[in-house]
BAFI-3210 file (N, C-alpha, C; in Angstrom, 3 decimals, decimal comma, padded with zeros to 6 digits):
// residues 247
n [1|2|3|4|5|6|7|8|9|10|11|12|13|14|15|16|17|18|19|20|21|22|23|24|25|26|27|28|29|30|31|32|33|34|35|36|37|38|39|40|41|42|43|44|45|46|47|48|49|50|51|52|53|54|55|56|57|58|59|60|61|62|63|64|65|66|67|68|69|70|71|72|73|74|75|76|77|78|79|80|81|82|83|84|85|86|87|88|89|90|91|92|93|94|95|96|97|98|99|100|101|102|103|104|105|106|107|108|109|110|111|112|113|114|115|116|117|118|119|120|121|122|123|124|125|126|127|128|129|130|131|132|133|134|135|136|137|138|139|140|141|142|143|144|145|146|147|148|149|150|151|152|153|154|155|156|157|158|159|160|161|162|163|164|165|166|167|168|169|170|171|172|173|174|175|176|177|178|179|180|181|182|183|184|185|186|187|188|189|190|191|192|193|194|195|196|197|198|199|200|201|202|203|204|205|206|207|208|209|210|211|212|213|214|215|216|217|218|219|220|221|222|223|224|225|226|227|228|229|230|231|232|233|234|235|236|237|238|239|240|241|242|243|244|245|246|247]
n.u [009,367|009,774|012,841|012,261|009,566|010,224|011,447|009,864|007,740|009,524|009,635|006,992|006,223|008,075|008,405|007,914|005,316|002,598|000,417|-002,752|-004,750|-007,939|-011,259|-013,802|-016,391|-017,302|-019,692|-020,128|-017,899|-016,810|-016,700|-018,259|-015,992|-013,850|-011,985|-012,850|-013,175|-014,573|-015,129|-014,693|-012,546|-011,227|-010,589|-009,037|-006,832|-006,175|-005,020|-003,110|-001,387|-000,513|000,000|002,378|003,754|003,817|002,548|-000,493|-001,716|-004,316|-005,264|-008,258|-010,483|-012,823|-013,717|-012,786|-010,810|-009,442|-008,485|-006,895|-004,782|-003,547|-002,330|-000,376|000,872|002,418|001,500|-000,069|000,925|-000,765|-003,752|-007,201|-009,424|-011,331|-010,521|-009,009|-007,972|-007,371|-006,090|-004,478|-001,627|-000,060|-000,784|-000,170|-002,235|-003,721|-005,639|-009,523|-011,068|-013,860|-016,689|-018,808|-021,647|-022,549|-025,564|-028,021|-030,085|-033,493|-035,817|-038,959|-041,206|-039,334|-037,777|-036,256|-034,835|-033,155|-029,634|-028,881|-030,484|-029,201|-026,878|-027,424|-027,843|-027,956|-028,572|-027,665|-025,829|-025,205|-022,373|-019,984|-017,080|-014,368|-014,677|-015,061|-017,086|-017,197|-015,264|-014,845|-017,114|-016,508|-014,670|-016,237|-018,785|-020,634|-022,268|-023,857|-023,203|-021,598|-022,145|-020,007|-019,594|-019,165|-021,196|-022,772|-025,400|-026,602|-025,990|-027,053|-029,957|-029,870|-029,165|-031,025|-030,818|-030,672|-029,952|-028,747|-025,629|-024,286|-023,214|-024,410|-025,767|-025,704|-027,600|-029,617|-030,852|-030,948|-033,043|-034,838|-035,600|-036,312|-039,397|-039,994|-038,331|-036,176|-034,777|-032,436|-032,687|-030,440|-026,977|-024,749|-021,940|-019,812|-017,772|-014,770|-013,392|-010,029|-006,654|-004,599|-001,093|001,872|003,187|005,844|006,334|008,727|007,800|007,301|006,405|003,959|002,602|002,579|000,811|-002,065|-001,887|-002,442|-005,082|-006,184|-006,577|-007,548|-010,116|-010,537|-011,013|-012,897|-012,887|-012,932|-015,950|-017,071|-016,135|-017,516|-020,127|-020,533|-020,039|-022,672|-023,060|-023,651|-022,701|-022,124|-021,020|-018,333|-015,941|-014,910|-012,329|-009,079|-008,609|-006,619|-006,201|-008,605|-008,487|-007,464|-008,114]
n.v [004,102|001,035|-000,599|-001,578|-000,967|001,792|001,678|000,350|002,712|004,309|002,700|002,683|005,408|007,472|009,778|011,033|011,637|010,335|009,926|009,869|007,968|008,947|007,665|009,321|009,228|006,433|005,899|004,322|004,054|006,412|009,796|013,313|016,547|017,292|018,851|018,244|015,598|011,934|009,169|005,304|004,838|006,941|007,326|004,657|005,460|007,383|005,644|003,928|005,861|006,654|004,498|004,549|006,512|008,621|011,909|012,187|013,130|013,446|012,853|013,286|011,798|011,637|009,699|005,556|005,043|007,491|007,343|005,332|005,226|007,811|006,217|005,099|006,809|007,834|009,973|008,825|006,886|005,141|003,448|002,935|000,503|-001,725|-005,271|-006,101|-008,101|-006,417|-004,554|-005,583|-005,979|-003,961|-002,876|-003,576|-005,309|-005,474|-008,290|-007,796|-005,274|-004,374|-005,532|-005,124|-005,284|-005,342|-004,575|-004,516|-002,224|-002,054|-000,609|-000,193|-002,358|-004,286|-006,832|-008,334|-010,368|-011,289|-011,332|-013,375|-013,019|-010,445|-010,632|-010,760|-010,466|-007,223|-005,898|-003,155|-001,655|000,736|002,061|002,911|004,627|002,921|002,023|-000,659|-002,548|-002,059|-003,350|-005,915|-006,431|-006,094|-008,103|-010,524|-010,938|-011,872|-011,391|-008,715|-005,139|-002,804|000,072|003,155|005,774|009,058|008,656|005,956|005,706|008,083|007,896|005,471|006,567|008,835|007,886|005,814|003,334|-000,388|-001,436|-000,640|-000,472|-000,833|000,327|-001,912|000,418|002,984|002,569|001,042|004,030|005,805|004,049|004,108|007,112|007,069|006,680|004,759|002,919|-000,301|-002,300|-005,108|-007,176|-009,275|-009,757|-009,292|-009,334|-009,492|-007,147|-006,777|-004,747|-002,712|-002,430|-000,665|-000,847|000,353|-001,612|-002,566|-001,812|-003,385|-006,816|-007,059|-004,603|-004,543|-007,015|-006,382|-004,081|-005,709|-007,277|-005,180|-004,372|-007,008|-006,996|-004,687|-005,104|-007,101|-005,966|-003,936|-001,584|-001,168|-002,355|000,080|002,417|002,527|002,807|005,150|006,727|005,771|003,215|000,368|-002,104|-004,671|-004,725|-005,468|-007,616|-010,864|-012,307|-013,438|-016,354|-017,770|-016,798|-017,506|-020,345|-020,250|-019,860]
n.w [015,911|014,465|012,350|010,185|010,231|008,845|006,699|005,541|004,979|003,441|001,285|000,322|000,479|-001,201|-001,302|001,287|001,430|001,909|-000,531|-001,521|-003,547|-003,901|-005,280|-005,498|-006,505|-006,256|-004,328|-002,384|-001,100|-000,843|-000,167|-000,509|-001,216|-003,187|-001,589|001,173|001,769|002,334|004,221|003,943|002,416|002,909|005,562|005,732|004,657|006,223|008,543|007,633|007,052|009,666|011,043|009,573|010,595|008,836|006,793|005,294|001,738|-000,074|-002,673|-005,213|-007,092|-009,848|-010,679|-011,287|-013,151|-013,365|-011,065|-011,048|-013,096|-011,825|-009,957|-011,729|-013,184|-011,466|-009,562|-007,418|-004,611|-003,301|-003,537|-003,782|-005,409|-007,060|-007,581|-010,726|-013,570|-015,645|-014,262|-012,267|-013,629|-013,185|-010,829|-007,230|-005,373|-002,415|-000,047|-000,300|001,206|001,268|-000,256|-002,608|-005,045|-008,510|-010,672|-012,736|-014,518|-016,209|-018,386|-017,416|-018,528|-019,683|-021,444|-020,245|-017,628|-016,066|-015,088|-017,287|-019,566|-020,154|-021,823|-024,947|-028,392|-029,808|-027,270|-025,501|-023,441|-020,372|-019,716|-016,971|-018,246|-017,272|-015,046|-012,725|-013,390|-015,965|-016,949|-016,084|-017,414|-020,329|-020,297|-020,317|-021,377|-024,415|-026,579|-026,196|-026,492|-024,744|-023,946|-023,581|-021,134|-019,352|-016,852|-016,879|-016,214|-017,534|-020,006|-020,738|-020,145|-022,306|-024,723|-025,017|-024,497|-023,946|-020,932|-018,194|-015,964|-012,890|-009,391|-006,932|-004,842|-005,232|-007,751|-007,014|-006,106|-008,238|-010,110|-008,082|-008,437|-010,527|-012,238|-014,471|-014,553|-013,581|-011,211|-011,494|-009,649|-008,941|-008,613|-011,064|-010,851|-008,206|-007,042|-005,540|-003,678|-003,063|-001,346|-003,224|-004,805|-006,245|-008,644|-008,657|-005,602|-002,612|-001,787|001,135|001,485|000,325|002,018|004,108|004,109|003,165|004,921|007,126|006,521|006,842|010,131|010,152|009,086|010,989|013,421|013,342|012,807|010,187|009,313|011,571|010,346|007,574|008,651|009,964|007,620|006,843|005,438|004,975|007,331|007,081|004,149|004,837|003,752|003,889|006,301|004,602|002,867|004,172|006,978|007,714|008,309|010,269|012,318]
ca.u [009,188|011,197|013,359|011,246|008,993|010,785|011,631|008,188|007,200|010,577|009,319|005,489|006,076|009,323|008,351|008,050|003,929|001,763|-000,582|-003,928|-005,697|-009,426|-012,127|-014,923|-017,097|-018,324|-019,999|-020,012|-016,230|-016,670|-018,169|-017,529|-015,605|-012,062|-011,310|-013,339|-013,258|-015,071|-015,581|-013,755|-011,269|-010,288|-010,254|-007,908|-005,649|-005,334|-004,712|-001,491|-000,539|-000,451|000,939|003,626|004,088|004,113|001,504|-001,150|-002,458|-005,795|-005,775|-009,375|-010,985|-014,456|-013,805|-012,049|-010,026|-008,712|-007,662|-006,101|-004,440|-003,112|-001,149|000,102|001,426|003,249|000,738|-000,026|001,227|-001,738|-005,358|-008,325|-009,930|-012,051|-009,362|-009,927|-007,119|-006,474|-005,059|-002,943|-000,310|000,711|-000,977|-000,553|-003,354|-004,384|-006,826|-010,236|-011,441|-015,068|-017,661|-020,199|-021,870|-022,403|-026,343|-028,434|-031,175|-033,808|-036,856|-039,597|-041,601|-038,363|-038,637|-034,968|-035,440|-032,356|-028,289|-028,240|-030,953|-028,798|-026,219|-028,016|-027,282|-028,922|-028,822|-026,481|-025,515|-024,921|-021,125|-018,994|-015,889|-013,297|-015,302|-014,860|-017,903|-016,955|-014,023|-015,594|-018,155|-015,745|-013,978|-017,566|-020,166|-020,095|-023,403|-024,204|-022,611|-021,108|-021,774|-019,324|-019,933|-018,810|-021,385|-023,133|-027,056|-026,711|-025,764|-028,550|-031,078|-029,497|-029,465|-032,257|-030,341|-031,761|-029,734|-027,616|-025,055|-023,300|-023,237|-026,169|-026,593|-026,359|-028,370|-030,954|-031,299|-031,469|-034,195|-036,388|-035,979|-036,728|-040,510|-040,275|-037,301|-036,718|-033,573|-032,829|-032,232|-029,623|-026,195|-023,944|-020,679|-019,454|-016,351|-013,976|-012,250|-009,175|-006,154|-003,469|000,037|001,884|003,684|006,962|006,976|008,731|007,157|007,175|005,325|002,571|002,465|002,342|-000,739|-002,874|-001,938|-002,996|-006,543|-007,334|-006,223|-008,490|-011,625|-011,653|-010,845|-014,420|-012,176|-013,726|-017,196|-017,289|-016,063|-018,561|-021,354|-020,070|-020,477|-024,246|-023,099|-023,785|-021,177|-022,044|-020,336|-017,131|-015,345|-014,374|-011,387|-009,020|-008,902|-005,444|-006,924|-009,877|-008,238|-005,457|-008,673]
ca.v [003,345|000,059|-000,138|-002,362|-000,042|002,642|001,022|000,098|004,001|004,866|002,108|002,867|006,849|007,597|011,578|011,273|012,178|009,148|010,620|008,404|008,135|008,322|007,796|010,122|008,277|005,341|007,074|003,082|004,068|007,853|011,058|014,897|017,189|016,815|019,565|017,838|013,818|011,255|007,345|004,385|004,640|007,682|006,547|003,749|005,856|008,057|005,036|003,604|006,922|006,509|003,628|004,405|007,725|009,383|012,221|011,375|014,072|012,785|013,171|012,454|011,931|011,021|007,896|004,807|004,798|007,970|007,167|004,100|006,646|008,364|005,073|004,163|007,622|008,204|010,739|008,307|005,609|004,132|003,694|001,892|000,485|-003,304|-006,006|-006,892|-008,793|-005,807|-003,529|-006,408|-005,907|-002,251|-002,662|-004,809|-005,318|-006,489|-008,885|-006,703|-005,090|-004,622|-006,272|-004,331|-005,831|-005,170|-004,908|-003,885|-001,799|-001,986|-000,293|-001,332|-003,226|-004,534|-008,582|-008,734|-010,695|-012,223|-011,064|-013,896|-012,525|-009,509|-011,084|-011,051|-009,769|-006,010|-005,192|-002,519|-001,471|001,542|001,415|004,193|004,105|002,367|001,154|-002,398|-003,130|-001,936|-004,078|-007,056|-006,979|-006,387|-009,751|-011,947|-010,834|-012,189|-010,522|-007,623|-004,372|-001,559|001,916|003,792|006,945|009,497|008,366|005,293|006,395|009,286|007,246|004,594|007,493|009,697|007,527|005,153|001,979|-001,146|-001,981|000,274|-001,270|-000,184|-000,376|-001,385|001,432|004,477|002,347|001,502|005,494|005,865|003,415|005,278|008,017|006,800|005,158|004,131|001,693|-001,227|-003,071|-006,491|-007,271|-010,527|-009,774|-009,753|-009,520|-009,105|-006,639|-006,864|-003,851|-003,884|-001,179|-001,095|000,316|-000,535|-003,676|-002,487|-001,997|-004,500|-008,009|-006,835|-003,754|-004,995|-007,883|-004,937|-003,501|-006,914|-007,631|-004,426|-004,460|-007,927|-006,061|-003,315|-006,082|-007,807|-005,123|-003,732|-000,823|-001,078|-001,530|001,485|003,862|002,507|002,749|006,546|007,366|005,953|002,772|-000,962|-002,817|-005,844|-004,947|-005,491|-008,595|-011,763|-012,568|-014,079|-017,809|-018,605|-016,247|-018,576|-021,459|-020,359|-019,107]
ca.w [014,672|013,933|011,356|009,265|009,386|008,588|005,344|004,471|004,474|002,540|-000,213|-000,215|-000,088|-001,265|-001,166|002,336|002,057|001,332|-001,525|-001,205|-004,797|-003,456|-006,348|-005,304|-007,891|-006,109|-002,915|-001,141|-000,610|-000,509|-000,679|-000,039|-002,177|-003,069|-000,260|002,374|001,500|003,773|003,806|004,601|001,865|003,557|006,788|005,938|003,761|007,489|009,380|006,910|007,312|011,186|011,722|009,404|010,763|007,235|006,753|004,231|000,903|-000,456|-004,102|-005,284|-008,659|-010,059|-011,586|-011,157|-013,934|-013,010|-009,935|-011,999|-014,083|-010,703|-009,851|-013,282|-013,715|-010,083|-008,933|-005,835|-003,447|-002,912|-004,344|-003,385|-006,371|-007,427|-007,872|-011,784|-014,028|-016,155|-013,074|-011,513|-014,739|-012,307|-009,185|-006,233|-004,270|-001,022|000,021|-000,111|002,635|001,095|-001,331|-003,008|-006,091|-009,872|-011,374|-013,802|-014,156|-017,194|-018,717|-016,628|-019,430|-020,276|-021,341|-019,307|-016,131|-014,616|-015,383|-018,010|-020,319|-020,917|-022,843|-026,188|-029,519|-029,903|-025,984|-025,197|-022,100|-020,457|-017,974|-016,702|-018,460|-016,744|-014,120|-012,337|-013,795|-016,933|-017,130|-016,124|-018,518|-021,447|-020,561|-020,338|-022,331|-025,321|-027,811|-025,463|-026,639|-024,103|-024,155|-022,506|-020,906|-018,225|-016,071|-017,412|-016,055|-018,136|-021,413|-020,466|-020,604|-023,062|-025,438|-025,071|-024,244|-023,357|-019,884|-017,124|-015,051|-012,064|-008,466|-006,175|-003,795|-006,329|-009,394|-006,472|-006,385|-009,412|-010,070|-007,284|-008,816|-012,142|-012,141|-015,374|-014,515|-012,555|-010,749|-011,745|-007,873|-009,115|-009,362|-012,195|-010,496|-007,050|-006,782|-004,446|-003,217|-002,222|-000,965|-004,264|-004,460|-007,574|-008,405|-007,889|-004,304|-002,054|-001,549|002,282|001,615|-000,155|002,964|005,399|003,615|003,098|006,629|008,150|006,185|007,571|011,115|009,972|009,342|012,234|015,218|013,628|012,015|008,053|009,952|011,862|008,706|006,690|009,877|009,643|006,513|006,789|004,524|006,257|008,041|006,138|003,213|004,792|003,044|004,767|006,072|003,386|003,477|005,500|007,976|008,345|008,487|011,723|013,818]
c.u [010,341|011,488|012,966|010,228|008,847|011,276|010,166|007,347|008,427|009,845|007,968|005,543|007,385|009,475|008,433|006,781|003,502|000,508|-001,885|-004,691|-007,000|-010,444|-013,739|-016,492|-018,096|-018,402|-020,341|-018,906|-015,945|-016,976|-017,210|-017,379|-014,074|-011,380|-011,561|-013,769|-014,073|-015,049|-014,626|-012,702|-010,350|-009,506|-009,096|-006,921|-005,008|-004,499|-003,666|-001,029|000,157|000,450|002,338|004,839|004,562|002,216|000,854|-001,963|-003,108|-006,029|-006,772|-009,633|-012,280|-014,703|-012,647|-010,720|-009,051|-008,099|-006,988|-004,638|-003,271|-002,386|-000,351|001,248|002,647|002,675|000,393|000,612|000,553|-003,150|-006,403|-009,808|-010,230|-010,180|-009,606|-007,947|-006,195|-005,414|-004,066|-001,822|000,912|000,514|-000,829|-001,512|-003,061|-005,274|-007,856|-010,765|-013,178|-015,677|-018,940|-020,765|-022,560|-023,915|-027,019|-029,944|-032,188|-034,935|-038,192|-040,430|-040,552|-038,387|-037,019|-035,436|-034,430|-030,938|-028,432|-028,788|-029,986|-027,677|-026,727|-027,648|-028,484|-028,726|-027,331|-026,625|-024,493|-023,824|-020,426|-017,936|-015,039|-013,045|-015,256|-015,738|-017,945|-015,611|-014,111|-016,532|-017,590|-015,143|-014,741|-018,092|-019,377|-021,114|-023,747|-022,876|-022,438|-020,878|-021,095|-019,399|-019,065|-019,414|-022,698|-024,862|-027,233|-026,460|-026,725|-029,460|-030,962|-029,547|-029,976|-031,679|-030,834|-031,231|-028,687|-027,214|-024,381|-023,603|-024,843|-026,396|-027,040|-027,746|-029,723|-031,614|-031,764|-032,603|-035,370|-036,543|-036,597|-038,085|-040,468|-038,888|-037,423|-035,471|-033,904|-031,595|-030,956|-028,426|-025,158|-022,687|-020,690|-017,782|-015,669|-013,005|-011,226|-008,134|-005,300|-002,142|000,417|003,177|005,245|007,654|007,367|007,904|006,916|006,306|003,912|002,311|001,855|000,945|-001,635|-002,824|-002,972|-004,853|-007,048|-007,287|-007,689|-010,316|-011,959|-011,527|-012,305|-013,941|-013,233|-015,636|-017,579|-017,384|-017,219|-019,986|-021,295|-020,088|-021,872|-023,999|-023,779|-022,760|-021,087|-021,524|-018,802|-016,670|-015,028|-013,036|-010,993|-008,743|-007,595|-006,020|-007,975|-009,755|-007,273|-006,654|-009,481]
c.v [002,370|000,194|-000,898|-001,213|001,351|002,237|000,506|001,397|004,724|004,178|002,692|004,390|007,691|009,702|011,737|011,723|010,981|009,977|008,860|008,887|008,004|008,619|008,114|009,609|007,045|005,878|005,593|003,736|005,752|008,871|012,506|015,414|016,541|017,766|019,308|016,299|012,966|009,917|006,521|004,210|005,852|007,962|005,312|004,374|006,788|006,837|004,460|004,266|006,745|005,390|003,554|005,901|008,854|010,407|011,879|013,075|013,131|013,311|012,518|012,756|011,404|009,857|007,152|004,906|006,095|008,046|005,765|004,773|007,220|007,659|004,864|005,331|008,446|009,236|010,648|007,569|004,951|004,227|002,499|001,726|-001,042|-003,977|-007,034|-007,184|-007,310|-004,512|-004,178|-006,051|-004,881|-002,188|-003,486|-004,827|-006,482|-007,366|-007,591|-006,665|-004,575|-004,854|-005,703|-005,599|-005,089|-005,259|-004,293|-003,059|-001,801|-001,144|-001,077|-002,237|-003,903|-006,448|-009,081|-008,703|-010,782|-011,247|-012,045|-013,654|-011,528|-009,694|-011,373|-010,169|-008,539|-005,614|-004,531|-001,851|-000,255|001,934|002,802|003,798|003,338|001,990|-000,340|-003,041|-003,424|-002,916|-005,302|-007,335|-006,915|-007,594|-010,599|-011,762|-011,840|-011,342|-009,401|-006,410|-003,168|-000,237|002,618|005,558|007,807|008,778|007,387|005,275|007,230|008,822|006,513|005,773|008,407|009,116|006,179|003,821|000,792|-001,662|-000,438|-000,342|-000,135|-000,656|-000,723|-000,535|002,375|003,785|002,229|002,579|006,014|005,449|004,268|006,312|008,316|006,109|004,775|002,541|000,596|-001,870|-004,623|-007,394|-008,925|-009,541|-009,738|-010,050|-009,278|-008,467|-006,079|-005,574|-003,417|-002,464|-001,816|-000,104|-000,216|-001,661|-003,691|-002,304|-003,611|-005,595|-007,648|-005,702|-003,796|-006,217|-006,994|-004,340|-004,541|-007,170|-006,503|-004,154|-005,723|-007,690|-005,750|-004,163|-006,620|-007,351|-004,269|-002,248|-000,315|-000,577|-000,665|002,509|003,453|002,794|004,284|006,937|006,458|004,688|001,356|-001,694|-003,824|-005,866|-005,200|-007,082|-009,405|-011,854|-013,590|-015,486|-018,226|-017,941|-016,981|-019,582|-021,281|-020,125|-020,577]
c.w [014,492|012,655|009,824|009,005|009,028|006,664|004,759|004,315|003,796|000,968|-000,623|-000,257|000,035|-001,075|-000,139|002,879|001,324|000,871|-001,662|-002,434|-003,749|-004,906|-005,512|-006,142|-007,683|-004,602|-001,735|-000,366|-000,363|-000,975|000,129|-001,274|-001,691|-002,226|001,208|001,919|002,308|002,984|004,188|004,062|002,323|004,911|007,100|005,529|005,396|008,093|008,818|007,070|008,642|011,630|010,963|009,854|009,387|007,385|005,444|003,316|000,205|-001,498|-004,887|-006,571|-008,779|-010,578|-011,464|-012,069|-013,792|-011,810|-010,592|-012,331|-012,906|-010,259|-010,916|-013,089|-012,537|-009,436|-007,770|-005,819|-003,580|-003,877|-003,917|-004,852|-006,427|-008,016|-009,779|-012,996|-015,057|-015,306|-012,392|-012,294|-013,731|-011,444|-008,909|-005,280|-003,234|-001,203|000,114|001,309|002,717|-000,065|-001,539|-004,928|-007,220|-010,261|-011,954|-013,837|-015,715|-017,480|-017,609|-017,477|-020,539|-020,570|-020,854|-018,120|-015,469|-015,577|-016,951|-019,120|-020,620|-022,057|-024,502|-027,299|-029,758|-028,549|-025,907|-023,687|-021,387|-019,318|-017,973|-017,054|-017,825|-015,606|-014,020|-013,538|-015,554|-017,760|-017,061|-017,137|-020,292|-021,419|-020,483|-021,450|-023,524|-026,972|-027,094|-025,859|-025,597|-024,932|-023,223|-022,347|-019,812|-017,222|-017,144|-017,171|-017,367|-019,732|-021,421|-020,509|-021,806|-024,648|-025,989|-025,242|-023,578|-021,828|-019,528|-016,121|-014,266|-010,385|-007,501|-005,312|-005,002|-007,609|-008,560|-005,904|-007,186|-010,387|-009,263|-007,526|-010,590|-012,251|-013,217|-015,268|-013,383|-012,678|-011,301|-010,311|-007,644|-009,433|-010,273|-012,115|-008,934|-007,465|-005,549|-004,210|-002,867|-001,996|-002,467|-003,828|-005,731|-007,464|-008,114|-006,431|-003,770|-001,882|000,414|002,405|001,512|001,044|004,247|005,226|003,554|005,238|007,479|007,711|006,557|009,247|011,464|010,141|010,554|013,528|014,964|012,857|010,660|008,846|010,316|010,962|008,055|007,622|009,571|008,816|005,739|005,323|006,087|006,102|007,159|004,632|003,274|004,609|004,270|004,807|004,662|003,821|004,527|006,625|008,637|009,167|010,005|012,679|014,263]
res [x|x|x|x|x|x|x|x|x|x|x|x|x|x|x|x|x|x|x|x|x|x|x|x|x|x|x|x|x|x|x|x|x|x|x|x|x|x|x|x|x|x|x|x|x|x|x|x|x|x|x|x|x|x|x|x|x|x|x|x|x|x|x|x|x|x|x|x|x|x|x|x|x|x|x|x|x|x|x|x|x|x|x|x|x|x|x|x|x|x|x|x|x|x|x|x|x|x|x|x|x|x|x|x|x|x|x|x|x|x|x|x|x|x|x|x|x|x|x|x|x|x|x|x|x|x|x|x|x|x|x|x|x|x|x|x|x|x|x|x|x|x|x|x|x|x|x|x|x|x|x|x|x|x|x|x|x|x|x|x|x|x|x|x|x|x|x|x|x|x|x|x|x|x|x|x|x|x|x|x|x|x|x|x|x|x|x|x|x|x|x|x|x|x|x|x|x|x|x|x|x|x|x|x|x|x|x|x|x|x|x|x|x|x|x|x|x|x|x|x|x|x|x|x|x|x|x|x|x|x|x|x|x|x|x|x|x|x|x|x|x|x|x|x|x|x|x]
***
């Protein structure tokens, strides 16, 4: 190990174990139990481990915000969570290393067609607390009211709400298992994924991590994990633009 980066696993895991927030919660990024983990966010959290020669503990939670929570509070190192304005304040993120997107699901005789119908005064909307999505749609909307829930399906049915947001694999599950509902296949956001640490590490650490996730994208890395845990490759993010521009 050089001595660079020997100093970039002193700054990013000063305990000497790189603790990997994983949010169990959005099953694009990972799945299991919190004693047996899987997915690509856990797959990368091994491979930082590896190349910094630091072993890695995988502290997982069911929701974003608590793996938020888990950074804020010094619980982890790291965390892999959507890149959204109110988490930059504490985290530093990387460029993302995958792109899933944000949409809605409605009643099926619902007279909501597209993302921009839902914005209306009376439609409420049913988000997982402290979810990307949830965070995003508190800083747009503008007449559309949020219901916030544990798990935002379960508030959309529970109490007879006129929209349910969240991601598209699980909501297009949820839909097929729902016939009375129906995807509104546009949409509403794209969120970007991305590795975080928080904002106090070095300006070299956080370089080290962005670097090694566009690495990770284009040796086929991200693809594979996600091929492996039965997601599709194609959600893995483009390089970021200087990257584009040098090839």
């Amino acid at each position: 190990m050089t001595t660079a980066t020997a100093d970039i696993a002193r700054d990013l895991a000063p305990t000497g174990v790189l603790r990997a927030s994983i949010n169990l919660g959005n099953p694009v990024l990972a799945h299991g139990t919190p004693d047996s983990p899987g997915g690509v966010t856990v797959d990368i959290a091994r491979e930082i481990g590896a190349r910094l020669g630091l072993p890695v503990e995988l502290v997982c939670f069911d929701a974003a915000r608590k793996s938020f929570e888990a950074m804020t509070t010094g619980r982890a190192d790291l965390c892999f969570l959507a890149v959204e304005p109110a988490r930059e304040a504490e985290v530093a993120f990387t460029s993302p290393y995958v792109v899933i997107e944000g949409v809605y699901a409605v009643p099926a005789d619902s007279g909501i067609a597209t993302p921009a119908d839902v914005d209306r005064d009376g439609v409420r909307i049913g988000v997982k607390q402290g979810s990307a999505y949830d965070l995003f749609l508190t800083r747009t909307l503008r007449h559309a009211t949020l219901v916030r829930g544990e798990e935002g399906v379960d508030t959309f049915l529970g109490e007879g709400l006129e929209v349910a947001a969240g991601i598209r694999q699980p909501m297009t599950a949820f839909v097929a298992e729902h016939p009375g509902l129906r995807l509104i296949e546009d949409r509403f956001m794209e969120i970007r994924q991305a590795v975080g640490t928080t904002s106090e590490r070095r300006p070299g650490t956080v370089r080290f991590l962005t670097d090694l996730v566009e690495e990770l994208k284009a040796v086929g890395f991200v693809a594979e994990a996600l091929r492996r845990a039965g997601r599709s490759p194609g959600l893995v993010a483009p390089p970021r633009p200087d990257e584009t521009r040098s090839r």
